[in-house]
N, C-alpha and C positions, 0 to 999 in steps of 0.2 A: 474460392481458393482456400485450401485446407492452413487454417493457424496455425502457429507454430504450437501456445499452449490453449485451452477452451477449456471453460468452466461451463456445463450445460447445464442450467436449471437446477444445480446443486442445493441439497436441503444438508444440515447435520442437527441430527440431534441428542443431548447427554441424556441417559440416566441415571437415577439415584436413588438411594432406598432400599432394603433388603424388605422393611411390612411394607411402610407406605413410599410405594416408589412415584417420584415426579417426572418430571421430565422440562428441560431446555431447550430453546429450539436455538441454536447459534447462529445460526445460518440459514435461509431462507429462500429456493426456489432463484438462486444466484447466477444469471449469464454472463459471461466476462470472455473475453481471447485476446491475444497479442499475436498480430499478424505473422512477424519474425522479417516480413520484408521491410517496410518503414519504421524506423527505428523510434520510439514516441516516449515520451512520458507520461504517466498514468498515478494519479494520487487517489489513494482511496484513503478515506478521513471518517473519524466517530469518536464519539466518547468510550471509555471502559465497558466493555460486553456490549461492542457495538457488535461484533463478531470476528474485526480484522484478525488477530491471531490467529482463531479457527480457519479462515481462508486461508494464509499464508501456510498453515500448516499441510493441506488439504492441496494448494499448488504444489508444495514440494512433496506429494503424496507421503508425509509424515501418517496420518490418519486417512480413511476412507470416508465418501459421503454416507450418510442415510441412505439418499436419492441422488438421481442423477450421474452424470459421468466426466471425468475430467481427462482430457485427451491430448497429446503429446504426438504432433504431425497425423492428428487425424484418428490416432489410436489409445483406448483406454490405458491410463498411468498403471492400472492394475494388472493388465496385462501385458504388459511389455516384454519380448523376447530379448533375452542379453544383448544384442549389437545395440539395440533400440533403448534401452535401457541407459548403455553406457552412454551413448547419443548425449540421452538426457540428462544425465548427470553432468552433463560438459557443456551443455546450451542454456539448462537455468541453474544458476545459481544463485544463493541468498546472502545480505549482510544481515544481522541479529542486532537487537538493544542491544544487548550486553558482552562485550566486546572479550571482556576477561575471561567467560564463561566456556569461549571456546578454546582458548590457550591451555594447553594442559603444565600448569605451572612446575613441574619436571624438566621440562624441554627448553631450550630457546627457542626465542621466537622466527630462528628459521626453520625449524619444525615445521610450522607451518604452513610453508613457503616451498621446501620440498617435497610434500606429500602430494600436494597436486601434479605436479613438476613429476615425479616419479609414476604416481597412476597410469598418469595418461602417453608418457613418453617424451615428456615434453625437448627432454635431452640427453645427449649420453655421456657426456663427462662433467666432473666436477665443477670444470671450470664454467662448461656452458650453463649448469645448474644457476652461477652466483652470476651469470650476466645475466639471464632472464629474471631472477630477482631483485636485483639489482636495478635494474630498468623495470619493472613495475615500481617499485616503490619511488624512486626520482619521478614518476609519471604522476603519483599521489602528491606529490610533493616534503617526501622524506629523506632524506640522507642514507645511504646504505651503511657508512661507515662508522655512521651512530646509530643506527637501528640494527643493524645485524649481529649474533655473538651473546644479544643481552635476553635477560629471563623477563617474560612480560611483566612482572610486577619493578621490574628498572623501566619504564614505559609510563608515561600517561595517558588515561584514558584515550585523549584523541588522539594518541601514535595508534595504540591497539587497534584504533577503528579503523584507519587508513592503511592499517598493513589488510585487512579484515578486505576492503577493498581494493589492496595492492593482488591480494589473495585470488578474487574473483576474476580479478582483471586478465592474469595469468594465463586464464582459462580461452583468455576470448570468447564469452559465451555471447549467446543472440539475446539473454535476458536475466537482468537481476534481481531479482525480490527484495528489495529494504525495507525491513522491518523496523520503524521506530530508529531509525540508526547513530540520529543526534541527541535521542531524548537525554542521555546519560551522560553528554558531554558538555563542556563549560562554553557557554555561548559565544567566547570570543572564538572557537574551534569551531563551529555550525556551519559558517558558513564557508570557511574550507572544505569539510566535508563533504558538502553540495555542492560546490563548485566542482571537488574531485569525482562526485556521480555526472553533474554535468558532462564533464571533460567527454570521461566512457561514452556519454551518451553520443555528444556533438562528434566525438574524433574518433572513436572506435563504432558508431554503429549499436549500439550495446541499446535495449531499449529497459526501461524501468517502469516498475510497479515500485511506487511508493506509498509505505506505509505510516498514518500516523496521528496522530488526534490535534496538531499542529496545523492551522488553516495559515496561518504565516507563512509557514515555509512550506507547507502545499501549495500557495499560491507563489512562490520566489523559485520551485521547481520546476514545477507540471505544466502539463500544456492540457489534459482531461482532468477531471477531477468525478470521484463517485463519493458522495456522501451515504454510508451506512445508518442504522437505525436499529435497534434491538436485531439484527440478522438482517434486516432487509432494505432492497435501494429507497432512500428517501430523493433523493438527486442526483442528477449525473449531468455533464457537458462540459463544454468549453470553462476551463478555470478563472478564464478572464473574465465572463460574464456572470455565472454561479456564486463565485466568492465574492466581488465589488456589489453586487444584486442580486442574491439571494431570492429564493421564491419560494421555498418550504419554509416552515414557522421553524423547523429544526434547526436548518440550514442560518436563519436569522436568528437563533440563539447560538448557534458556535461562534457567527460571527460579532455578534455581543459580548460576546466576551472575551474576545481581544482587547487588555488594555491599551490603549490610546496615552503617545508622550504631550498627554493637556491635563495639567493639574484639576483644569476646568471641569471636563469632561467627565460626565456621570457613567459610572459602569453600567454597561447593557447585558448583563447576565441573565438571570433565570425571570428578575422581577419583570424584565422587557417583557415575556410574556403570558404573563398572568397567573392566576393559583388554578389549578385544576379545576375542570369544570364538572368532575360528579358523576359524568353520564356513566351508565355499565353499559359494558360490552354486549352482544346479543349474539352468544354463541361462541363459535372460533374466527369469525370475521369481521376486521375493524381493523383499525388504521391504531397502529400501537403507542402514535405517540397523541393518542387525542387526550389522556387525562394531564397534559403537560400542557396543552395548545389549547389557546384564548378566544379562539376561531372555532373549534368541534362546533359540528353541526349533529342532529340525529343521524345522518349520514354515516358520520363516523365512526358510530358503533354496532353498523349494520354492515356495512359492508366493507372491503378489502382494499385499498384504494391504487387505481393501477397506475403506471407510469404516464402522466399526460405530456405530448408532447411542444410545450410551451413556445419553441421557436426551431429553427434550424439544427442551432447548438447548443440545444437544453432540453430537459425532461422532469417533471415533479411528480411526486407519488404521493398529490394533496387534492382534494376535492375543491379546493377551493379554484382551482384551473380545468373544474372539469366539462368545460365546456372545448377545451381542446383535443386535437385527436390523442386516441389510445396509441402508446408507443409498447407493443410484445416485448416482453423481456428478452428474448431471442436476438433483436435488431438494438439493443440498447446502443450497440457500437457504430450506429448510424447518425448519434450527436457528438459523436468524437470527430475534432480537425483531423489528429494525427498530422506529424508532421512541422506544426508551424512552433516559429520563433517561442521557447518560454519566459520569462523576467528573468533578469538580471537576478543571480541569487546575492547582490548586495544590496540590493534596492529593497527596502520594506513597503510592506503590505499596509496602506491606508482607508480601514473601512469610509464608507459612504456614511454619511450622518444621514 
């Protein structure tokens, strides 16, 4: 069955330099799709220059890969003929960090509220313009009567987010991209927010890719969960198993450093696991996080470590499982439920000691 959007084997990489030029690898030999028929949640999690921005960027064909191809009901983003095009523009859509960024502080904030509404045809008079606005935004949980008329900076951050999502919603698209979309907002907002992505997802069908270096509230969202790693998967499967029980040493340092409400409780951050062990690399194949992880064996700076497939609904990309079978980057989406019930996004996230 053709996906709705496929990431095949995507590579990107930056350069830099006019004498001595470098190079980055962002992104790394990356399979990803979103069916479009089962509506799902999907979290993908890392620290800074894990790559997530470069992917988001790369779904919403903002940039092109290196390698590989990213494909939009079965056909390249890059080459899309106009019907197909416009399709796409109305099927994914994205929320952003930074909420302010996209308000053009000139306009009110129904500006932004009609430009979709107008694109697309959504309606033909004035009147029906401010009921379909109107009704997204009461669906975010905003008032029209005090959000509409005013210039985004009469707004706090989490109005701006939720018109941001009132915005998308408009669309009825089959898929949202959220970028980081609470990181900017004040915590007692967060989990409205999520709840307001939830909604879309539960009551409109809407499926999400969420974005974010947050294992908390990837774990209070998602039903999959992919953990990144300098460009490349470290983990992927079921959120409820992954994050409560972690299996890559990466994966058990994000989740180490999740503070914990126990004065008691020692922080599990970098010192959980260990100082670097030293070994050089050998070549351009090795497992990128061995000078971090307390576990490198010679193994892992010889070779590339590939996804082993741990359980049903799990996969690690560590030697230390590799006596399990090889899981192809291709079928990664063969440890995803899709589908089932995610947590409560009020209920917090209580690692395992």
């Amino acid at each position: 069955m053709t996906g709705l959007l496929e990431a095949r084997n995507i590579s990107k990489v930056f350069g830099a330099g006019l004498v001595h030029k470098t190079q980055t690898i962002a992104l790394r030999d990356f399979t990803f799709s979103i069916s479009g028929e089962t509506p799902s949640v999907t979290a993908i999690v890392g620290e800074s220059g894990s790559g997530k921005t470069t992917l988001v960027r790369l779904l919403l064909g903002l940039i092109a890969p290196t390698s590989g191809e990213i494909l939009y009901r079965g056909q390249d983003l890059r080459h899309l003929p106009a019907q197909q095009r416009r399709a796409y523009l109305r099927d994914v859509q994205a929320i952003f960090q930074d909420p302010f960024e996209v308000f053009n502080p000139f306009y009110k904030v129904d500006h932004v509220l009609e430009s979709p509404i107008r694109n697309f045809g959504l309606a033909r008079t004035r009147q029906q313009r401010r009921d379909l606005m109107a009704e997204a935004l009461s669906t975010v949980g905003l008032q029209p009567a005090e959000t509409l008329g005013r210039y985004p900076h009469q707004l706090s951050g989490g109005q701006r987010q939720r018109i941001m999502v009132a915005r998308a919603l408009l669309l009825r698209p089959r898929l949202i991209i959220a970028d980081e979309p609470v990181s900017m907002v004040d915590a007692s907002l967060r989990a409205t927010i999520l709840n307001s992505l939830l909604k879309l997802n539960q009551e409109f069908g809407i499926s999400l890719v969420y974005i974010t270096h947050d294992l908390t509230t990837a774990y209070q969202i998602s039903e999959d969960i992919i953990v990144l790693y300098r460009g490349a998967v470290a983990e992927a499967g079921d959120v409820q198993l992954v994050v409560p029980q972690p299996e890559h040493p990466y994966t058990k340092l994000l989740v180490g450093s999740i503070p914990l409400a126990d004065p008691d409780a020692p922080w599990q951050g970098e010192r959980a696991l260990g100082a670097p062990t030293g070994l050089a690399p050998n070549g351009d194949s090795y497992c990128a996080f061995h000078d971090r992880c307390p576990y490198a064996m010679p193994v892992c700076v010889e070779q590339t470590p590939s996804l082993f497939r741990t359980a049903p609904h799990r996969a690690s990309a560590c030697f230390l499982h590799g006596d399990a079978p090889i899981l192809p980057n291709d079928r990664i989406d063969e440890v995803f439920g899709g589908g089932r019930p995610a947590p409560d996004a009020a209920t917090p996230f209580v690692a395992e000691s």
